[in-house]
Structure formats: C-alpha cells, structure tokens
N, C-alpha and C positions, 0 to 999 in steps of 0.2 A: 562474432560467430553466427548470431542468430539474420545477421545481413547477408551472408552466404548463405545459409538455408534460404532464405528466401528468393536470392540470386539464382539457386539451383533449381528449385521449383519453380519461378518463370518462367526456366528453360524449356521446361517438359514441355509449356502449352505453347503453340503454337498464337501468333501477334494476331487474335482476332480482335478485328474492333470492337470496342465497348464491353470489354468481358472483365469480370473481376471475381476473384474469391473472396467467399464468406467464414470465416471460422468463428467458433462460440467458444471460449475460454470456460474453465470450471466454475462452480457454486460450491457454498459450504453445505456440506452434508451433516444432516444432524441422526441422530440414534433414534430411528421409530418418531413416536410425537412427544419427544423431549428438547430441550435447550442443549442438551450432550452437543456437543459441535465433536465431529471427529478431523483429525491432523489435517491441514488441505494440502492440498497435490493438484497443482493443475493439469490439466488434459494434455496428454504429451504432443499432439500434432497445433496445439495451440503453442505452446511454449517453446515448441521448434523454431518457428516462424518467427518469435514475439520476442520469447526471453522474458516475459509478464511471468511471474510466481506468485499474483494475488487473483481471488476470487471475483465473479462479474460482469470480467470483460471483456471486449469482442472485436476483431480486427476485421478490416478488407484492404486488398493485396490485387490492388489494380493492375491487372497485368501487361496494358500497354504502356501505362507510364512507369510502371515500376514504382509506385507511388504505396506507403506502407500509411493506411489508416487506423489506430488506434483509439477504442471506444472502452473509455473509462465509468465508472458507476459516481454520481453525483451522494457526495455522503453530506447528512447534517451534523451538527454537532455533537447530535445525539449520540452518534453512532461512536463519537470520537471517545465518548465516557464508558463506552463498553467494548472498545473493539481499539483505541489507538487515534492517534495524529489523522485529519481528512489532508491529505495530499490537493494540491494543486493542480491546475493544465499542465502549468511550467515546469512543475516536478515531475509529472510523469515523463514529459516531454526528454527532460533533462537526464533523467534514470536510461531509460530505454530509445529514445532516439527515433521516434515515430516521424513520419514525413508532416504529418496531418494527428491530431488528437482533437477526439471529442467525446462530449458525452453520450451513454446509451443511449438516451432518449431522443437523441440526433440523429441515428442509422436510417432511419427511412427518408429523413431528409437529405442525408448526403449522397445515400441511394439515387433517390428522384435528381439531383444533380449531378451525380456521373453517368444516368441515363444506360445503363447494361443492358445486353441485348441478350449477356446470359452470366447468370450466377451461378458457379461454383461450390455445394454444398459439401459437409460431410454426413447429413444424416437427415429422415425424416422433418425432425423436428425442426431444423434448420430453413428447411426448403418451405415450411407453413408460413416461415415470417413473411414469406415473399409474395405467397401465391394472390392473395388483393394487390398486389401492385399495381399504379398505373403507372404508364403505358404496361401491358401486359410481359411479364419477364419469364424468359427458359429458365430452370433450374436445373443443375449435374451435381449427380453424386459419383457415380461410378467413376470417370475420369479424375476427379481429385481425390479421391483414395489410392486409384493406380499412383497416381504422381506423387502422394505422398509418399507413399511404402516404396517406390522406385528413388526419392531421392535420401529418406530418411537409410536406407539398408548399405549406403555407401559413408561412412563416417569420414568427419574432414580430420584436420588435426588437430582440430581446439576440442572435438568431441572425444578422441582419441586421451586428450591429457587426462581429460576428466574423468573418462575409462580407467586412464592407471593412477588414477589418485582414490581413484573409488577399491580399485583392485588391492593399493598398497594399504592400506588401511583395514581391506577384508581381512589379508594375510596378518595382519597384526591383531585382531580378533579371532582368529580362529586359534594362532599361534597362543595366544591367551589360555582359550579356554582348554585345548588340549595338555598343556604343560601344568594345568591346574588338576586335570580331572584324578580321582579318588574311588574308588567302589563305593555305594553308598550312596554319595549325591544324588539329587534330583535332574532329571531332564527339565525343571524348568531356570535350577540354577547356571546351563549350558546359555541360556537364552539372555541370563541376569547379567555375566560376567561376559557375553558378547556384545551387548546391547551397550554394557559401561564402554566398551574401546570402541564404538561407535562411535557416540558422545561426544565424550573426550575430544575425539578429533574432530567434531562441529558437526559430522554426519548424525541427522534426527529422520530422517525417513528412510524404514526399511523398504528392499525395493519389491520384497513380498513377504508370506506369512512363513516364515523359517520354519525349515524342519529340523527336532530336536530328537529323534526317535533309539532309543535303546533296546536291546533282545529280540523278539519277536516285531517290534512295531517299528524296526527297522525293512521289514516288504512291506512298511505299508507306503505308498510313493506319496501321498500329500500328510502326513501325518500332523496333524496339531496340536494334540491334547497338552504334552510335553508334561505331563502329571507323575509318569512310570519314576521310580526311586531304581538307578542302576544296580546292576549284578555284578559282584569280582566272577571271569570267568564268559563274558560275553561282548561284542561289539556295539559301539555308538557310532550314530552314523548324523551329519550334522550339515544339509544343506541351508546356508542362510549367508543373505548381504545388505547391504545398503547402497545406498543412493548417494553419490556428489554431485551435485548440480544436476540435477534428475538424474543423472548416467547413473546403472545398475554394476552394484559386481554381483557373480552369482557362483559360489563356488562348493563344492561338494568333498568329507572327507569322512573315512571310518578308520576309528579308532578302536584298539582293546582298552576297555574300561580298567581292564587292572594295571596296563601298561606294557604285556608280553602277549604275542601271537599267539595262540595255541597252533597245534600241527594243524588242524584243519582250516581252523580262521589264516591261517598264513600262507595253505595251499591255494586256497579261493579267494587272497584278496590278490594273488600273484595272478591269476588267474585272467580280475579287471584290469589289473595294474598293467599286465603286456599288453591285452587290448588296447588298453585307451593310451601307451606310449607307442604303437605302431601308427593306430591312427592319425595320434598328433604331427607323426613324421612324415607321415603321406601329406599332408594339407599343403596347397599350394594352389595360386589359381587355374581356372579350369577342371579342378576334380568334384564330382557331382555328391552331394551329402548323402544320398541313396548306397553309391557305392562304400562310403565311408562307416554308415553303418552297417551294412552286409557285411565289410569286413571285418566290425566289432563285434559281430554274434558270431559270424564261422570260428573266429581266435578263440571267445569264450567255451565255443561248444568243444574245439580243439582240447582246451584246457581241461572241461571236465568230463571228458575222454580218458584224459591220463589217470583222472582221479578216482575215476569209474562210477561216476553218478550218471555218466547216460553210456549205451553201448551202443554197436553198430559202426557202420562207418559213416564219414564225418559229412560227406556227399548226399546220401541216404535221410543222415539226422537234419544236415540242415532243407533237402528236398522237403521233409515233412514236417517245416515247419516247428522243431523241436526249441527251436533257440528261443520263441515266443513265451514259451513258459515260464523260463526263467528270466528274459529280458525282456517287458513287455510294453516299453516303452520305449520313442526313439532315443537314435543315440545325442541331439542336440538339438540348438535353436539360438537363432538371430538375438543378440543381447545390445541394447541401448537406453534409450531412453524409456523402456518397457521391458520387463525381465524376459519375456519372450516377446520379442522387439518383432515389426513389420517385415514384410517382403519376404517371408517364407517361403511362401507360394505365388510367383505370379499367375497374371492371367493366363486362364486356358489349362493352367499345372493342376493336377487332382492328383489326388492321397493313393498311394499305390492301395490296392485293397487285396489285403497280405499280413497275417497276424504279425505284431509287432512291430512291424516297421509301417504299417496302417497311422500311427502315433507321432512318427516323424512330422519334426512341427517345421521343415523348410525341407523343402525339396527344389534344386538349382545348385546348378553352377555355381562355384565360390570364383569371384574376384576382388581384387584388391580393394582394401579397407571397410571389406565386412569384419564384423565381429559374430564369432559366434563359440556355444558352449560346445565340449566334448565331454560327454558322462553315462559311458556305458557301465550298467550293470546286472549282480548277478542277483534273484531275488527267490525264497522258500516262500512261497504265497499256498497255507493249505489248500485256501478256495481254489487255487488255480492243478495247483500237483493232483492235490485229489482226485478229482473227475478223471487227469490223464491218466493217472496209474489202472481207472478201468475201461479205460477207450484201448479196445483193441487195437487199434491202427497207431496210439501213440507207447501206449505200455511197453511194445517191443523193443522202445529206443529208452527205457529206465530202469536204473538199476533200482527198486520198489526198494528193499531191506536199507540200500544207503540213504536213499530219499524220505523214506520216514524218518531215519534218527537225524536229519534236518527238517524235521519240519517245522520246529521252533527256533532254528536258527535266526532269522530275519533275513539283513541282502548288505550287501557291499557297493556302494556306490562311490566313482571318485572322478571330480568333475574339474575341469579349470577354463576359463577365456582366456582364446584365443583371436588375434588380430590375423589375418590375413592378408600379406605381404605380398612385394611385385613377383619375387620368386618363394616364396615360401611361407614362415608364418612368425609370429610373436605371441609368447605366451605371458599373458599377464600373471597368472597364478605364481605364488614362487612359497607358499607353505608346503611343510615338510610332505611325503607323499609315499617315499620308500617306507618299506617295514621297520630297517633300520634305524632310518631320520625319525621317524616318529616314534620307536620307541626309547631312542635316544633324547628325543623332547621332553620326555613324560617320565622319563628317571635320572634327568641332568640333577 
C-alpha cells in the first residue's frame, strides 16, 4: 500500500534533477515536564509514505530514482530496558521495505551525497535542518503539501479496506452502547462500553476526542466533559471512532435515553434524518459539497416550517440566512487517515464567507474515491437563539414562544462515511439510524 502512496506522489512532481523529499516522522509526546508518555501516533503524511508506526524517524523520497530512504533512530540498550527490543538495520529493513535505511545521524551525510538542488519540506522546522548546507540547497514547502493533500484525498483500495474495517467495528460499538443505554447512566459510561468494543477488536487509538453529550449538552458541537448523569425523557447524541491502521471511522447517532421518541424529539430527528438521506442520494462524482450542504439546510429549514419553529417563506428564511442558527456548522469533511482528512480546499479555493456554511471544512468537486462524512444537524444553542430572537432582521423568521420551550432541548445530529463511487456512492455506515431501528435496538 504505502509503495503506491509513494508511487502516486512521485507523480505529482515533475523529473527535476537532483530533487528529493524530506519528511520528519513523529516524537513521543510527554504530559507538561513529566515522564507521562501519552499513546504514539505517528504523523499521518509520514506514515502515508512509510508505513513506519514508531517514533523518531525520518525518510527522503528521491524523486528521480524513486528511491525510498529510511532513517531509523540508533537505540542502546538502555533504551531496551525501558522501552522494548532495539531493532536492527535488517529488521527495519525487512518490516517496511525501504530501498536504502539508515541511521538519523546519517541524514546530512546522505543528503551531501545525493547532492539536491532542492528539498521538499513540510514545515518550518524542517527546512532549518538544511539551511547550513553545503553546497547551498532550495527548500519547498508549499508544493509538497499541495502534492500531498492532492494524492492523500483520492484513496486506493487497500486504504478503502481499512476504511471499512475501521467502519465495521464502529458500527459494532455504537450498536453496543445503544442497545445497553438505561435513564440514569452516565455519559461517561457511553465512552466505557465503546471504548471495550474497540478493544476487543485490537482497535487502541481513538481517531479523535468522542463526543458523549446528553440534554442540553448535546448543541454543544465539541462536547467533552462526558460527566452529565442521563435524563429518562431526553436525547443522547454520541459522535465517536477509532482508528484501523490509522484509517478513521467517524460516525454520528441520537438516541432517546429512555428508548421511545417523544412527539417532538421524533418530529426533529425526522427532520435531519430526510436531510441527510436526500443528501446521501445526490452524491456522485462531480457534485460540489457547497451545493450538498445548501441543500441540507434548505430540507432542514423546510422541516421546521412544518413544525412552526421558524415562519416565513422558505426562500426569504433561507436568503436571511436563518438556517445558520440552528446548523452552524458544515454539513461534512474529507475522512482518512485524519478524522478531518486533507484536500478540503485546494489551491486558490477560499471558505465561502456566509454564516454557516463559512464552516464547511471541504469545498470541491467530489470524484471517485474520496471519502468523506455527511452530518447535517439541527442545534438549540441559547447563546446563538437568544440574540436572534431580538435582532429585528432575524426575529421575523421565529417562532419566539416554540423556540424558548427548546431551548434546553440540545441538537440532533446523524452522521455516516461515505465512499465515492465511479457513478454514485458507498456507505460505510450500517448502525441502526431510522426511529424505528433504533428504538427497536434499545427494547429487543
């Protein structure tokens, strides 16, 4: 796999003589000035390329010979009594399949003999190792980021498995914890009983900080306390995944804590629920993510038109911007090897600046074998209603009397990854998602 990543990034640069890339693989990170070591995770544009999943090391990716060097960290024994086995040349060699391996302390010598006329960074810090060089060497950053984010946003098919091995396994954790939940528990035992079917299935690294959020602290969009003790009588809303072989799943679901929709919680989760199924059905390459969420706020605003939390017409609400209140985030984003993965935005692409969809974290054209998330929702954020219920210009489009008796509602969010096909698309997601299925999970 990680010999086509590299194949593929070749491709982008063009066969200048004496040009090579430089990448710096991850360090362990420790907690403030303790010995705390926190989980390692290597740098995903290093491990792209590499397939390396330990700390230290640093490659160059010769780009006329296509020649992959591998610089390994020189350990003593020392290190063996508190850290594990010291590996070998031959082992590393033999693991990962480098053209060339050496040790760190070797890079500017094998620099000075493949003599580059320019080096390929990804960062500041990078481009310092070089600037003493003799003979005096170009550094680039900006082109190896384009080339990465350009070949990292098109997955192959070995990245693709690991996508739905990562996905099958969410769906089996989430499936968990909802078919468990009780009025009563804690939001931090959502995290305890997802984290075990993690596990279990060898997955140890989550691919971000889960949200566990119940009541009201479900509008909050990065929620992490996960402290609140559930209510019979209100919605849990549970964005959280893990990682297979770095690949991210990231998937999003609201549930009633007691197991039955109330009339309202069931008008407004019908509400996301058609949004984010017309969306899905539109996806196919060449349709723009811009327009994909435009048309998850117009559905939603539709929706709560009928329900009478906003008035006016649908034209009028969504000209003024009304959908931003309650969706105030985009509707999706590029999922891979980073929970919100590369190539959002290419070059020259700037953020529409436009409440709400200002957020959208990829704007472009879908072609095949991108992946990316769909999770439009709906959110009571006081901070946010508040203010608008005395802005003359937005007041006109609220219905004030229904919107107060939510304002401790929370929000409904319902997310799944998606693959992007030659005509259409593949949904990785496959946990319960109808009102039905899910509360036929939670009372089997």
């Amino acid at each position: 796999m990680h010999y086509k990543h590299r194949d593929k990034l070749y491709s982008l640069f063009s066969q200048t003589q004496q040009s090579i890339i430089f990448l710096e693989g991850a360090q362990v990170m420790y907690r403030y000035q303790t010995d705390y070591e926190f989980a390692f995770r290597q740098e995903s544009n290093f491990w792209y390329v590499s397939g390396v999943n330990e700390p230290d090391c640093m490659a160059i990716l010769n780009i006329d010979s296509k020649e992959f060097h591998l610089f390994v960290p020189k350990r003593d024994m020392q290190y063996a009594v508190w850290h594990g086995y010291v590996k070998s040349l031959n082992q590393y060699r033999s693991e990962y399949s480098p053209d060339h391996v050496h040790y760190v302390d070797e890079l500017h010598e094998v620099v000075k003999k493949l003599e580059p006329s320019i080096i390929f960074c990804l960062d500041e810090s990078s481009q310092k190792r070089f600037r003493s060089h003799e003979p005096e060497v170009t550094t680039d950053s900006e082109a190896l980021i384009e080339a990465l984010n350009d070949a990292r946003v098109i997955k192959t098919d070995e990245e693709l498995k690991c996508l739905r091995k990562a996905s099958q396994v969410n769906d089996e954790a989430f499936k968990r914890v909802i078919e468990s939940w009780k009025p009563g528990m804690y939001e931090y035992q959502a995290k305890a009983i997802f984290t075990e079917v993690q596990m279990s299935y060898g997955l140890q690294q989550d691919a971000y900080n889960g949200i566990y959020a119940s009541g009201p602290n479900s509008a909050i969009l990065h929620y992490v306390s996960n402290t609140r003790q559930t209510q019979d009588g209100e919605l849990f809303l549970i964005d959280a995944g893990f990682e297979y072989k770095g690949y991210a799943a990231d998937f999003s679901r609201t549930f009633p804590v007691n197991g039955r929709f109330s009339t309202y919680q069931a008008a407004l989760y019908d509400v996301v629920f058609t949004a984010q199924k017309q969306v899905i059905e539109a996806i196919k390459p060449g349709i723009r993510m811009e327009d994909l969420h435009m048309m998850s706020a117009s559905t939603m605003m539709e929706g709560l038109l009928d329900i009478g939390i906003v008035k006016g017409s649908l034209n009028s609400i969504m000209e003024a911007n009304i959908f931003a209140l309650f969706f105030p985030h985009g509707l999706g984003h590029f999922l891979g090897l980073d929970t919100h993965d590369v190539g959002g935005y290419p070059k020259g692409v700037e953020r529409i600046d436009r409440p709400g969809i200002f957020y959208l974290r990829a704007r472009r054209e879908l072609e095949a074998g991108m992946v990316i998330t769909i999770e439009p929702g709906i959110y009571f954020v006081p901070a946010v209603l508040g203010p608008a219920l005395k802005d003359p210009s937005k007041q006109i489009f609220l219905n004030a009397k229904k919107i107060h008796q939510f304002m401790d509602f929370g929000g409904i969010r319902i997310e799944d990854n998606i693959v992007v096909t030659k005509n259409s698309y593949e949904n990785l997601t496959h946990i319960a998602k109808e009102r039905n299925e899910i509360e036929r999970l939670m009372n089997s």
